[in-house]
Structure formats: C-alpha cells, structure tokens
N, C-alpha and C positions, 0 to 999 in steps of 0.2 A: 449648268446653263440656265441662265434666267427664262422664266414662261413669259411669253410674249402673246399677250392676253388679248390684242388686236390684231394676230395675224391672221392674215385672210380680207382683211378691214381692207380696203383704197378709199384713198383721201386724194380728191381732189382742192387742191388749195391754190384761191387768187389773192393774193395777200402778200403785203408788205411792211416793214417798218415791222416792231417787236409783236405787236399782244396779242393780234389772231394767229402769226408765225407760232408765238412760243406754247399754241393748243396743238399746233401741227407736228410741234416738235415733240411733245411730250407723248401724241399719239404714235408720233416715229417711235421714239421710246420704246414704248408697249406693244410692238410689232406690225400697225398698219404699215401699210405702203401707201406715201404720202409722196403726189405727185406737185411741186412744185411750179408753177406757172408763170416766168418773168418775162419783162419784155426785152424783145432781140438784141437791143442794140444797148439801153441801160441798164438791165437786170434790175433786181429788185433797190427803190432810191437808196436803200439804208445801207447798200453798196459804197457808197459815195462819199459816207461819213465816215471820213478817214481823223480827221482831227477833233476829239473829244473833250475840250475845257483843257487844251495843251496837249494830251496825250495821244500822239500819232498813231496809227494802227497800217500795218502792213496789209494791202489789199488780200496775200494769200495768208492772211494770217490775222482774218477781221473778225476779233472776238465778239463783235456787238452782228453778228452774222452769222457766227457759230452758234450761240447763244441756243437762237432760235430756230435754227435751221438744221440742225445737227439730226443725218438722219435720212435726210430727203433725198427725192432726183429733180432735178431741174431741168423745165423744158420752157425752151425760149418760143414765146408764142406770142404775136401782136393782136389783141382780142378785139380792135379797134377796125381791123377790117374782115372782111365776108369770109373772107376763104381761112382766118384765124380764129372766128366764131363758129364755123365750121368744124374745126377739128376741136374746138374747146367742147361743141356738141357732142362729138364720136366719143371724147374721154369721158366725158361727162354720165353717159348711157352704160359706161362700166364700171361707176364707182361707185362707194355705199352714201359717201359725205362730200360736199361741196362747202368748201369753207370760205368766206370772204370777209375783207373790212373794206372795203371801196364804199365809198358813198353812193347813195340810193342813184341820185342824177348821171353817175360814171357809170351803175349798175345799168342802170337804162339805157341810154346811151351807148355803151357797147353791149347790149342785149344780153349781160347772164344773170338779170335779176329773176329773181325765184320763179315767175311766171316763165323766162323765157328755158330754163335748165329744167323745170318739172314739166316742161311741155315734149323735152326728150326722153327724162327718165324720171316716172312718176313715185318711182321708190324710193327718190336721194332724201336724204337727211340734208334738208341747208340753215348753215350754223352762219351767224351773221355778230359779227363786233364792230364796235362804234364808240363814237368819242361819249355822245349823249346820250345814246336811246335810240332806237327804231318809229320812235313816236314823238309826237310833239312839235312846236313850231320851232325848232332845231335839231331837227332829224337830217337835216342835209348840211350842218357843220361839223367839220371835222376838228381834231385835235390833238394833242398829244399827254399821255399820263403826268406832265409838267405841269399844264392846263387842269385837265378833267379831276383827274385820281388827285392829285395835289394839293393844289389850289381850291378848282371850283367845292371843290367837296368838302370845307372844313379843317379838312388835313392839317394842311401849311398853318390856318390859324389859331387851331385848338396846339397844336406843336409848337408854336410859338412864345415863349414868354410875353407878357404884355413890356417888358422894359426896356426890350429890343426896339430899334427904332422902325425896322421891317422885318416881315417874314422871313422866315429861313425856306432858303432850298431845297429842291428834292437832294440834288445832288448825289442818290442812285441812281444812273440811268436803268433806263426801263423796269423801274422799281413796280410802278400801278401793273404797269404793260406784263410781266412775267406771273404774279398773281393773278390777273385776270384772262390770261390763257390756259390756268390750271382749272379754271371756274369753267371755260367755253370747251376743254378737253372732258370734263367730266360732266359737261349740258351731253356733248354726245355719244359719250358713253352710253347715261341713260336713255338715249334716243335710241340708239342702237338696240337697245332693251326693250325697251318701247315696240319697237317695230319686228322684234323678233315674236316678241310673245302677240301682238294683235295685228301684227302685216300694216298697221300705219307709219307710214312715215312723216315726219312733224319740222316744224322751222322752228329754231332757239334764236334768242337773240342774246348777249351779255356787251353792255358798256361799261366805261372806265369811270363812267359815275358812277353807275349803280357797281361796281366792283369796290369803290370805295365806300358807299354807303353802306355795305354789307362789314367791310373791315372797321366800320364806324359803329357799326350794328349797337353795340353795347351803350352808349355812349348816347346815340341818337335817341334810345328808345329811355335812357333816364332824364334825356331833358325834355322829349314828351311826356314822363310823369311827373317833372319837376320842376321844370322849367330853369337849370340850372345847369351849366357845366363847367367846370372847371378847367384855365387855361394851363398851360404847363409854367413852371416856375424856372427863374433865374439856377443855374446849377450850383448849390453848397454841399457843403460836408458836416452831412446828419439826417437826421429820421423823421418819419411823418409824422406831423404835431400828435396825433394819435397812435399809433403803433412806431416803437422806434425800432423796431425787428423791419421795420421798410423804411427801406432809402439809401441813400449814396453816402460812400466811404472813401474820403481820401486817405491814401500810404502814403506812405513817408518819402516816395519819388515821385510821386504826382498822377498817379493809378489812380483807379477807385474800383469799388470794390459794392455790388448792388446788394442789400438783403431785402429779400421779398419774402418773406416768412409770417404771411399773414393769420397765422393763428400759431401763437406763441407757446402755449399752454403746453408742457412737456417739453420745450424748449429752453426757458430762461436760462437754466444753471448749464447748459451745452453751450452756448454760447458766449456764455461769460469768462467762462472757464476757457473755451476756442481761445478768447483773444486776450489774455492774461489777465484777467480781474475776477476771479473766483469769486472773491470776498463782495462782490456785489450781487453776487447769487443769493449770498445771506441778508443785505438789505432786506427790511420790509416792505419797504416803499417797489420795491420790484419780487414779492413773494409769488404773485401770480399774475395771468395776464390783464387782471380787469385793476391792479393794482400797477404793474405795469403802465397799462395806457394812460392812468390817473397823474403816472410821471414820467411821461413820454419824454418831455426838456430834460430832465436831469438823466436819464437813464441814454435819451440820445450824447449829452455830453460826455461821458463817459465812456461811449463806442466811438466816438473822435476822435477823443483822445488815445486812445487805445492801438486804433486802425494806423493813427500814423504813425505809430515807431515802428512800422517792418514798412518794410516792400513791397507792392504789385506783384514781384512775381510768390515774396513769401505766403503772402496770403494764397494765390491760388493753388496752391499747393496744399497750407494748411488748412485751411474752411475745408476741402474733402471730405474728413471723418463730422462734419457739424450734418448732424442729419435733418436741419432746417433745410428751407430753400433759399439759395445764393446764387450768385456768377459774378463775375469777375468781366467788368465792363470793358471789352475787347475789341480791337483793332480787327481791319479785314486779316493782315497778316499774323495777328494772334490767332485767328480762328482757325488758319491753315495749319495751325500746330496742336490743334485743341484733341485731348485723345479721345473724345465722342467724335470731332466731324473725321478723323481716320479709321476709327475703329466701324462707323458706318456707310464708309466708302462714300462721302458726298464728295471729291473730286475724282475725275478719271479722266485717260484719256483718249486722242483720237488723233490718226495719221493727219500731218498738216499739207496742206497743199501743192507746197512749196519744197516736199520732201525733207524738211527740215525736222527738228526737234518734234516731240507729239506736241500738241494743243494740250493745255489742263482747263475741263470746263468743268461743270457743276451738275451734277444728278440730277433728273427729276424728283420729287420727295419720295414718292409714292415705292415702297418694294413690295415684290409682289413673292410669296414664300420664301421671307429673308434673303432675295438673293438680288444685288445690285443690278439695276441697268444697264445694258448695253447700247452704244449706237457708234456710228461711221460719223465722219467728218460733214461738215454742211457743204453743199455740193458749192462748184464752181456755177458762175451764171448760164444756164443753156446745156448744164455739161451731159444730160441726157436724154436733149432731145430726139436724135434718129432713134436710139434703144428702146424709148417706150413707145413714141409713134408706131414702130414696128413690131414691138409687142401688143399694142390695140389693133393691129391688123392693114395698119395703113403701110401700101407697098413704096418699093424704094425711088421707082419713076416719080412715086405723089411726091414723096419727100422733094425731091431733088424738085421739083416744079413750086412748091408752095415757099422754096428756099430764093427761087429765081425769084420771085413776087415779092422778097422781105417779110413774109406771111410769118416765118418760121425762123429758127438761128439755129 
C-alpha cells in the first residue's frame, strides 16, 4: 500500500476550472482530505464543458473533471450568502489549507479572502492561484492557461516557427493549468513544513505566468545574458548545424525519430553502426566529436539517409541497445504503449460514475517509496455534502434548514 504522506492534512478548496483544482488533486493523491466546495445548483463551471474542439464528454464520465478532481468530496455550498459563509467559516476552523483561484474582487465580495478565513482560523495555510499574480495593476484579471502560460508568456511565440503565418496552439488542454498545480501542491507542502517546524502559518501565491516563466527559466535567463533567442524552425529531416547527434529523423513511413545525444564522444562508431553505416565510423571527417561538429552537413546527410529505409516502428525497437540519448517522436497513443509509461504505472484506474467501465486517468508524478498512487473517482457535484457537514459537527435540523434557504445542496 502506497504512504500517504498528507494523511491527517484537510484541504479546504474553493476552486474551479483545472490549475488550483489539479494542487487539490495531487494533495488528494498523497492522502489529505480535500474538501471540495461548489455551488448548489452549478457545481464547479468546468462541469459544463462538455464539448472540447469536437470531442463530447459524458457528464458522468467528464475526464477534464476527473483530471483534477479525482480524490475529493464535494460539498455544494452557495458562499455568496450569510448563512453559506457561515459554514464555509465552521469548515474553514478545521482545516490545515484553504485553497482558492477566485479573483481577489469575488474573494471580497463573498468574504473568504485571507483576512476574512484567518480571522476564524489563524493557523490555515492560504494557497492562492491566478491568472497574473497576486500583484500588480492586473491582479483582478483573470484568465485561462490558453492566455497566461501560452500565449502571454513567450510560449506560443518562441514555439512557433517564424514561417508559419500564426502562432500555434496550445492544443493541450490544461496543459499550463496541470503544471502549475503541481508547483501550488508543493508551495504547501513546504508550508506545511514551515509551520510544523516554527508554528507560522504563511500565504503562497503561484500564477500561470509565473508558472510559465519558470518553465521558460532556461531560455529567459540566456537572453538576459545575450540578448538572443532562438525561435523554433520549420520541421526537416536532419541534425543541428552543429551537432548532427541532435535532431529529427524521418523513416521511411513518415515517423521520426529524435537524437538528443549532446556529447557525442564515445558515441560516434555506436551509432553508425545502430543505423547501418559502419564505414562512416572510420571517416576522419567524423573520427571525434570536435571533428564531427566541424562536419555536421555531411555527417547529418548521411543519418537521412540512413533513418529512412526502415520504419518508425523499426527504429524504436532498434536505437534500444544505442547507449546515446534518443526517443522516438510519439503520438498520445504511442505513449500508452510505451514500456517505461506501463512499467511505471503512469495510467490507472478509478470506478466511473455511471457504474460503467473504470475511468483511465494519469498519475501524479511524484512516487513516494516506489509505490504508485492511489485515489477514487472525482466526486459527483454536492455528492458530500450532508456527510462532511456532519462530520464537522453541524446537526441534521441545521442541514435540513440551511437546505430550505438554497444555502446548501
């Protein structure tokens, strides 16, 4: 049985839509009890997105919901009125973390901005995500990882070839948004640390900017010493003008095939040899790798030619025994076959709603003494609310009263 390295942890989460959901989920994961908060009558919006760029999704069967939810209990609570701030107060005073992405103005406005939740419980860890930042003269708009992580951020244009006549798309959904919930699950982790070892409790913030400037990190900080970056290039078949041990291989079905083998040295004659040209192990013009790069054109023609008389699938089979570094540029549904992502349990599953077939969703990264994650299905909207009300100690008259008001669901 996996260690569940947050058990004991309650998570209270007001939060919608993927990025702060998917800190919640990953915290579900690792054993908190993470109390989900939607409201009565809509549940959380990202309920709603049923049709994804054509691909319909079955309400009890909504993988952009499982996603990040997988794990939780759901309590339908309207925070919008007295007697629903109210009990988000009661939940609030038993829990270690309050998580939210609502905007500062919505935070205000229905009263569970940081002031008004550490005025109940001066212990909570409040973990806050955002489109921009907690700061700045856009700190009250919102956005989505399409926008922020994408676009605003470099992403989209450094990804883009310049020949292209526009950007490319994200075209993962919640691509920024599931990254930057693994950043905001391990902001309070260290929190949790934080306040075990000196009794403070602390407020984190992570945006989907700054979650992509940090994925930019590398990149950002050489064209602040260089003032240079380089866009990404149109796709061919062949090797970086300077190392032809890097780049894209097309096969002879219209695969490719990546070598990333950035220091070549003890490599050349393995590779040559991988893809049937020995004899160009014994060139001089490629004797080593500082003679190599000197004939990068000619040594890349050569891997061209080569790569394309087999197949996609021959090559991923043969590169194996090339003790270089490679992969074999793969489809989503390649990867589900791939014998690292089975052999490391990155799919599993979870009872579906609808009583039907299990769900197959995706692991968190993280294992904790080699032994895979567990979690339950992402809850139904509201689906337990009486159960935890009455496990925080609110009797059943309240329930049934704060249910008559539409307080509750």
């Amino acid at each position: 049985m996996a260690v569940k390295v947050m058990e004991g942890v309650r998570v209270l989460e007001v939060a919608q839509f993927t990025f702060v959901p998917a800190a919640g989920a990953m915290l579900a994961d690792w054993g908190a009890d993470v109390i989900k908060i939607e409201h009565p009558l809509r549940g959380d919006t990202q309920r709603g997105f049923l049709n994804l760029g054509g691909v319909h999704l079955d309400p009890l069967r909504h993988t952009l919901i499982e996603h990040p939810n997988r794990g939780k209990r759901s309590v339908g609570l309207d925070v919008s009125t007295p007697e629903g701030q109210e009990v988000l107060y009661e939940l609030a005073k038993q829990c270690d973390v309050f998580l939210t992405n609502y905007l500062p103005q919505v935070r205000q406005k229905n009263k569970f901005d940081i002031e008004h939740i550490r005025a109940v419980n001066p212990n909570i860890i409040y973990a806050r995500g955002s489109a921009l930042g907690n700061k700045g003269p856009e700190r009250e708009v919102g956005g989505f990882d399409g926008s922020c992580f994408w676009a605003r951020s470099g992403i989209a244009h450094t990804m883009t070839p310049e020949a292209l006549d526009g950007p490319l798309s994200q075209a993962i959904p919640a691509f920024g948004d599931s990254i930057g919930g693994m950043f905001i699950a391990g902001g309070i982790s260290a929190a949790l640390y934080h306040r075990e070892k000196t009794g403070e409790a602390i407020e984190l913030d992570v945006s989907l900017l700054s979650t992509a400037s940090w994925a930019c990190g590398a990149i950002i900080s050489q064209y602040l010493e260089t003032g240079v970056v380089n866009r990404n290039t149109m796709p061919v078949s062949g090797g970086n003008p300077v190392n032809p041990f890097i780049g894209y291989y097309r096969t002879s079905d219209g695969g490719t095939i990546n070598l990333c083998t950035l220091s070549p040295t003890g490599l050349i004659r393995s590779l040559f040899e991988h893809v049937g040209v020995p004899e160009a192990a014994d060139d001089p013009r490629f004797a080593d790798a500082q003679s190599l790069f000197k004939n990068a054109q000619a040594a890349s023609a050569i891997l061209v030619e080569a790569f394309a008389k087999q197949s996609f699938q021959y090559w991923r089979e043969h590169l194996k025994t090339f003790k270089g570094q490679w992969a074999p540029v793969q489809s989503i549904a390649d990867l589900l076959t791939d014998d690292q992502t089975l052999a490391n349990d990155v799919i599993f599953e979870v009872d579906a709603a609808d009583g039907g077939k299990p769900l197959k969703l995706v692991r968190g990264p993280v294992q904790f003494n080699g032994e895979a994650q567990v979690a339950t299905r992402a809850p139904q909207a509201s689906e337990h609310t009486e159960l935890v009300l009455m496990e925080m100690g609110i009797d059943w008259d309240r329930i049934e009263e704060l249910k008559a008001k539409g307080a509750i669901a």
